[in-house]
C-alpha positions as CSV (number, residue, x, y, z in Angstrom):
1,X,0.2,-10.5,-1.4
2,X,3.5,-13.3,-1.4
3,X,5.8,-10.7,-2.6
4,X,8.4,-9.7,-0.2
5,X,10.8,-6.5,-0.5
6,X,14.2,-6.4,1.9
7,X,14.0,-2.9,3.7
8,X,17.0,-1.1,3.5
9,X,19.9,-2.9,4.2
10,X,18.7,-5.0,7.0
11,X,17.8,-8.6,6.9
12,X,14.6,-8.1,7.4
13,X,11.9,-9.2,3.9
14,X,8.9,-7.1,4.2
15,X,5.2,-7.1,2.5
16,X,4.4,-4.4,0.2
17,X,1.7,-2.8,2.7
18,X,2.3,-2.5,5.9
19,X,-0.5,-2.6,8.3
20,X,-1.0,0.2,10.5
21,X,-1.7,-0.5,14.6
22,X,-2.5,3.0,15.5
23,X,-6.5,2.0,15.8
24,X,-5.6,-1.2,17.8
25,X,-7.2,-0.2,21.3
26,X,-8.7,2.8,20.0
27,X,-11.5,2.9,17.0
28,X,-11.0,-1.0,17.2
29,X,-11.6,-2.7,19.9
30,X,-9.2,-6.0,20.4
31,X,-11.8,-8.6,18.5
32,X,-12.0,-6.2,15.9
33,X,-8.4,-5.2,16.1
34,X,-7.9,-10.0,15.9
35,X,-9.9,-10.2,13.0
36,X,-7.9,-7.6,11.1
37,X,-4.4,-9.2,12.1
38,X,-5.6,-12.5,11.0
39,X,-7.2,-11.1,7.7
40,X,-4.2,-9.6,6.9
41,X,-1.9,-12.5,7.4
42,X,-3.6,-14.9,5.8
43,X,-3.6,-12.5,2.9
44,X,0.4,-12.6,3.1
45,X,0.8,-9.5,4.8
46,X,3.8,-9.9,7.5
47,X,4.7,-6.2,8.7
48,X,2.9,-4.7,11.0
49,X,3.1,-1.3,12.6
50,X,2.9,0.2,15.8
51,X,4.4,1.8,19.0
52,X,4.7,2.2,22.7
53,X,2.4,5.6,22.5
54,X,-0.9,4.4,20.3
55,X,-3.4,5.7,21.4
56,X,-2.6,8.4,23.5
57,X,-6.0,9.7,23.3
58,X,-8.3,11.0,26.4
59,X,-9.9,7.5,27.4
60,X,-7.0,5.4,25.9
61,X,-4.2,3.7,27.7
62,X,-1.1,4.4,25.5
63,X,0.8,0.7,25.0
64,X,-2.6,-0.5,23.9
65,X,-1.9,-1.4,21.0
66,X,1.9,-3.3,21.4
67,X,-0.6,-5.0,24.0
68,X,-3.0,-6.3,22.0
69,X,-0.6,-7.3,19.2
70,X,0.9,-9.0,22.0
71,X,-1.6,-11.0,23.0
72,X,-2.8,-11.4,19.3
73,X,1.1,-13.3,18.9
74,X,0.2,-15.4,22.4
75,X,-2.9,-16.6,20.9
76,X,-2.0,-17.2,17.1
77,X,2.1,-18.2,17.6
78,X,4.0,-17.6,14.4
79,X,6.2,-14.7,15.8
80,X,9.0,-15.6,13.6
81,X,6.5,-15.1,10.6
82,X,6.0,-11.2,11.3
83,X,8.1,-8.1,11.4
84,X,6.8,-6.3,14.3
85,X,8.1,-2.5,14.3
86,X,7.5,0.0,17.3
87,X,8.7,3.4,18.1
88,X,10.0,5.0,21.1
89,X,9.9,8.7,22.2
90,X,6.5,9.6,22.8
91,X,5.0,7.3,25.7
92,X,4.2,10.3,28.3
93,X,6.5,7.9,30.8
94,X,9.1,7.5,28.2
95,X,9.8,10.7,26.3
96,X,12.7,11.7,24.5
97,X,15.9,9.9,23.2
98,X,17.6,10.1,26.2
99,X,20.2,7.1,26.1
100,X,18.4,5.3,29.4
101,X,14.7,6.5,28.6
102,X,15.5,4.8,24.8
103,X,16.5,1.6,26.9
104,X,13.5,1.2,29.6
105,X,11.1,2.2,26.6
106,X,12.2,-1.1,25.0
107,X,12.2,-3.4,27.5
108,X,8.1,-1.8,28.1
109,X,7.6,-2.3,24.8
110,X,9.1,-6.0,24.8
111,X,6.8,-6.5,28.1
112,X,3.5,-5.7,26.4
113,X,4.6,-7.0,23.1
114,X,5.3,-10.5,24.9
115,X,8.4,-11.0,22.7
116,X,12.0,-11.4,23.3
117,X,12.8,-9.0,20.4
118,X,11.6,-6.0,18.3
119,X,11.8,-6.5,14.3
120,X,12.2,-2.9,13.7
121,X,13.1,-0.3,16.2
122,X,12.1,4.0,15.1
123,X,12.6,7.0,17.5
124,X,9.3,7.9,16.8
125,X,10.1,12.1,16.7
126,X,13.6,13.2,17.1
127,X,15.0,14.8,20.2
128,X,17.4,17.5,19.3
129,X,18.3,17.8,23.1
130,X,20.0,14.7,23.0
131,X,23.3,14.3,20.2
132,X,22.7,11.5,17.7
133,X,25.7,10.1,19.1
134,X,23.9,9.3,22.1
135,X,21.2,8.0,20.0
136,X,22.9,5.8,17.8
137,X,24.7,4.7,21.0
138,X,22.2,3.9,22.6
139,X,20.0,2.0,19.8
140,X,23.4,-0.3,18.9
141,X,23.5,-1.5,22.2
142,X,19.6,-2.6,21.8
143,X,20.8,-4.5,19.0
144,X,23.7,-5.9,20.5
145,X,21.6,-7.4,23.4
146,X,19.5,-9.2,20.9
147,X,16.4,-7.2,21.8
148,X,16.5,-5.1,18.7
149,X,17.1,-6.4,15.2
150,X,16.7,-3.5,13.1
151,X,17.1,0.4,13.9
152,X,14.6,3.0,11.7
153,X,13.7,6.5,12.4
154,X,10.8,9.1,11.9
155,X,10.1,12.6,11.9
156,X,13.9,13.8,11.6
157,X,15.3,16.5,9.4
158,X,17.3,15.9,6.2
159,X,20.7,17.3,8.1
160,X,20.0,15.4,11.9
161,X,19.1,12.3,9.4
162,X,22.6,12.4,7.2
163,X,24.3,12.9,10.9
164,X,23.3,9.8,12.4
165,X,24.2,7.6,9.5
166,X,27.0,9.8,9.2
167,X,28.0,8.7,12.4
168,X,27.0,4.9,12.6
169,X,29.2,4.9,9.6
170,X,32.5,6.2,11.1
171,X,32.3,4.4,14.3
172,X,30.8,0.8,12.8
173,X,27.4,0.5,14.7
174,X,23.9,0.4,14.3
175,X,22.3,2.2,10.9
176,X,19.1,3.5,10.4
177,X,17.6,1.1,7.9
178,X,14.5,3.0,6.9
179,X,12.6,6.6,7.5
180,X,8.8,6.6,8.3
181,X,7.5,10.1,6.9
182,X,4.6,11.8,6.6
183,X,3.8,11.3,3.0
184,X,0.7,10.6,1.0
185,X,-1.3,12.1,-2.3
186,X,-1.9,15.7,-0.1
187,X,1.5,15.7,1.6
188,X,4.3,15.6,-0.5
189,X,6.2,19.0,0.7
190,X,7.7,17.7,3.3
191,X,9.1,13.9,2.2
192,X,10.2,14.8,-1.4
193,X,13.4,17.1,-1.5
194,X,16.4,17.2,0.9
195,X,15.0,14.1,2.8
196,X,14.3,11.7,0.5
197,X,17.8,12.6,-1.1
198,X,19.3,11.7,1.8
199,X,17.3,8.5,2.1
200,X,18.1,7.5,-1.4
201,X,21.5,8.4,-1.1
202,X,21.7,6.4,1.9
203,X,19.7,3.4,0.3
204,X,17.3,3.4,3.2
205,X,13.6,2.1,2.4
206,X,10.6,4.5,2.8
207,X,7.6,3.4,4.7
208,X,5.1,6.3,5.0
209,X,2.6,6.8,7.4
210,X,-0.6,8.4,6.9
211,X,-0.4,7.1,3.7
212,X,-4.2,7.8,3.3
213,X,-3.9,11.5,5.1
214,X,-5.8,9.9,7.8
215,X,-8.9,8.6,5.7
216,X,-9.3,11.6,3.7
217,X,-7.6,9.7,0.6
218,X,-10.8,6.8,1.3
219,X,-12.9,9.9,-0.6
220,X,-15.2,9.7,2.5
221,X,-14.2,13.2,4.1
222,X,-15.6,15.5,2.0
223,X,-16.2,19.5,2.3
224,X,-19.8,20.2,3.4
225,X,-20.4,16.5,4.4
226,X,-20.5,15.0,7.8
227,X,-18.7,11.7,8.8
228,X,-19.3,10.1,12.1
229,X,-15.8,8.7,12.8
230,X,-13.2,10.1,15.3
231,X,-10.7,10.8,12.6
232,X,-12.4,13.5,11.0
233,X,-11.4,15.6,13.9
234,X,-9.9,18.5,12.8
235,X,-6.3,17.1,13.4
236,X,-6.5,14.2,11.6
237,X,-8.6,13.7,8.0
238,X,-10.1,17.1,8.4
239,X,-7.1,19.1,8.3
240,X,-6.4,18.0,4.9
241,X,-10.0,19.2,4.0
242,X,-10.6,22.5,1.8
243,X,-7.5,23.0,0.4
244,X,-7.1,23.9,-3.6
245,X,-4.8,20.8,-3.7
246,X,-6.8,18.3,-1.5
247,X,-10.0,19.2,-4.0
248,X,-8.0,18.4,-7.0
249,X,-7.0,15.7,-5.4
250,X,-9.8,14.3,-5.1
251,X,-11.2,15.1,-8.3
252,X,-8.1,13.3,-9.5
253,X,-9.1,10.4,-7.2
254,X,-12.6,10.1,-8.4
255,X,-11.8,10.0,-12.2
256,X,-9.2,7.2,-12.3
257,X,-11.5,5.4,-9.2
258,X,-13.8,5.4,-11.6
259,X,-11.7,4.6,-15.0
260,X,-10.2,1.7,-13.0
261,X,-13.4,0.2,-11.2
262,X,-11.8,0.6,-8.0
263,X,-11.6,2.3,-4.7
264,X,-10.1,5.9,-3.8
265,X,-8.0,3.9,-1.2
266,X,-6.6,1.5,-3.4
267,X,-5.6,4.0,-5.9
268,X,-4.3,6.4,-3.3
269,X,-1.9,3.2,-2.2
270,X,-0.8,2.2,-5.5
271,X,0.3,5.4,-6.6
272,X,2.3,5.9,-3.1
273,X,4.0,2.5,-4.2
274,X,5.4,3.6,-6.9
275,X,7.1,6.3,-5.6
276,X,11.0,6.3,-5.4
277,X,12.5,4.8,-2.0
278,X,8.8,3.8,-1.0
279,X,8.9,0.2,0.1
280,X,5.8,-0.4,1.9
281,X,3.0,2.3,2.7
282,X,1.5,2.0,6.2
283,X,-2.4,1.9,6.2
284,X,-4.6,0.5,8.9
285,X,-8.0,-0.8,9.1
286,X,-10.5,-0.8,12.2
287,X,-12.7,-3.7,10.7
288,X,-12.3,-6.7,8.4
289,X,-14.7,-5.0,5.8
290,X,-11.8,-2.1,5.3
291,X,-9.2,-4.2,4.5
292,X,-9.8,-5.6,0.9
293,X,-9.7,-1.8,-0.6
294,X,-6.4,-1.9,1.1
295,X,-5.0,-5.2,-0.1
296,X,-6.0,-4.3,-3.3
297,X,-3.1,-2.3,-4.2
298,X,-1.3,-4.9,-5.0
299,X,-3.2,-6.2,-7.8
300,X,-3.8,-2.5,-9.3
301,X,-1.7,-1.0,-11.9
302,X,-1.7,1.9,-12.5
303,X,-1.1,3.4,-16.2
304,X,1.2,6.3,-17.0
305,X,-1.8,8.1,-17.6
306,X,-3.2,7.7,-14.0
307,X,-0.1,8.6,-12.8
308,X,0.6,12.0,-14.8
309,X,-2.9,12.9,-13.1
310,X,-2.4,12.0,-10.0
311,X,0.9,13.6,-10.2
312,X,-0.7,16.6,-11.5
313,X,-3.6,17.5,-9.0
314,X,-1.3,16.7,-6.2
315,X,1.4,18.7,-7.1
């Protein structure tokens, strides 16, 4: 995995899979959560996911995971060899995109991260409440101090998305560089239209999250079977269960699986990378053993074939 991709029009060279650190403190524990980090690096994997809220879960401390990527830095060194990108808005002491909660979020986040800067800065769920001028405000001056290199957002609408660059345009400061959307094989309503216009029109880079609809894309969660993991909760993998279109899907899923001697995951991630304005799906693993499937979508190819139905069934 040595081939990098510059996202948006920051500075900032990215790996084609970005690893997700939403499990880091939760369904992996920090060894685990060590082992993954290292695996993926030494695969050539340099971006790496996170932010100030994972997990907010009943028996999780949110920050738990910017802390243990922290310490995972302290140990290993080698900051300037990873792109470390974090969010801000939905810490239950630091919600919202109010101008001084946006500042005190970062400097937390810079605390557990035990770095002097963040790689790639998203408000993690807009806040309508506040004017993007605030916002943008607010983020530039991040940047200014050195404590932010590159500004990103998620979960935005098309029209509050165009504002904001709109507006970093006209008065010269900070510009989103990249969306993070909910998009995968079983959730393309949302992304494709009026947003990823904008985001193509704006030549941000795309870097979706639940690339894998929470596991359900692994072919694991299945109607009528039982999986003991916590993401097949009914909010996470199991909400994309029973659908017309998750079933195709996965029929979809199983036949090129199959046709290209490799797993749902890897084909679920390859076709995600070869949709327009994606640079680097996000996709994490709670073990060492999960990681290959994932790693492998770099290697796979899919044909035109594949892709008409995949296209197709998810449609």
């Amino acid at each position: 995995m040595t081939e990098l991709r510059t996202l948006g029009s920051s500075d900032l060279a990215v790996s084609r899979l970005c690893l997700g650190g939403n499990v880091f403190g939760w369904t992996a524990d920090r060894n685990d959560s060590f082992a993954v980090l290292d695996a993926y690096t030494a695969a050539g994997g340099n971006f790496i996911d996170t932010a100030d809220s994972y997990m907010n879960r009943p028996g999780n401390e949110p920050g738990q995971s910017e802390r243990i990527i922290g310490e995972w830095l302290a140990a290993r060194g080698g900051r300037d060899d990873v792109v470390i990108a974090t969010k801000v808005a939905h810490h239950p002491d630091f919600r919202g995109l109010a101008p001084a909660n946006v500042k005190a979020a970062a400097e937390a986040s810079l605390r557990r991260l035990g770095t002097d800067r963040i790689d790639l800065y998203y408000t993690h769920f807009d806040d309508e409440s506040v004017p993007v001028a605030d916002i943008i405000t607010a983020l530039d001056e991040l940047v200014r101090e050195g404590k932010v290199r590159a500004i990103a957002a998620s979960n935005i609408s098309p029209q509050r998305l165009a504002d904001s660059l709109a507006f970093s345009e006209r008065e010269g400061l900070a510009r989103y560089v990249a969306l993070q959307p909910h998009y995968n094989l079983v959730s393309r309503d949302t992304y494709e239209g009026e947003l990823r216009d904008v985001v193509e029109r704006a030549g941000l880079g795309c870097v979706p999250y639940f690339a894998l609809a929470s596991g359900f894309l692994t072919g694991k969660y299945r109607p009528g079977s039982t999986v003991d993991s916590e993401r097949s909760e009914p909010r996470l993998a199991g909400r994309y269960a029973g659908s017309e279109r998750s079933a195709r899907v996965l029929a979809a899923l199983d036949e090129v699986a199959a046709e290209r001697d490799a797993a749902h995951a890897t084909v679920a991630l390859a076709w995600l990378a070869r949709q327009p304005t994606v640079v680097a799906p996000i996709a994490s693993a709670r073990n060492t053993e999960q990681l290959p499937a994932l790693l492998a979508m770099h290697d796979l190819e899919l044909t035109s074939d594949d892709l008409r139905k995949l296209d197709a069934a998810s449609a």
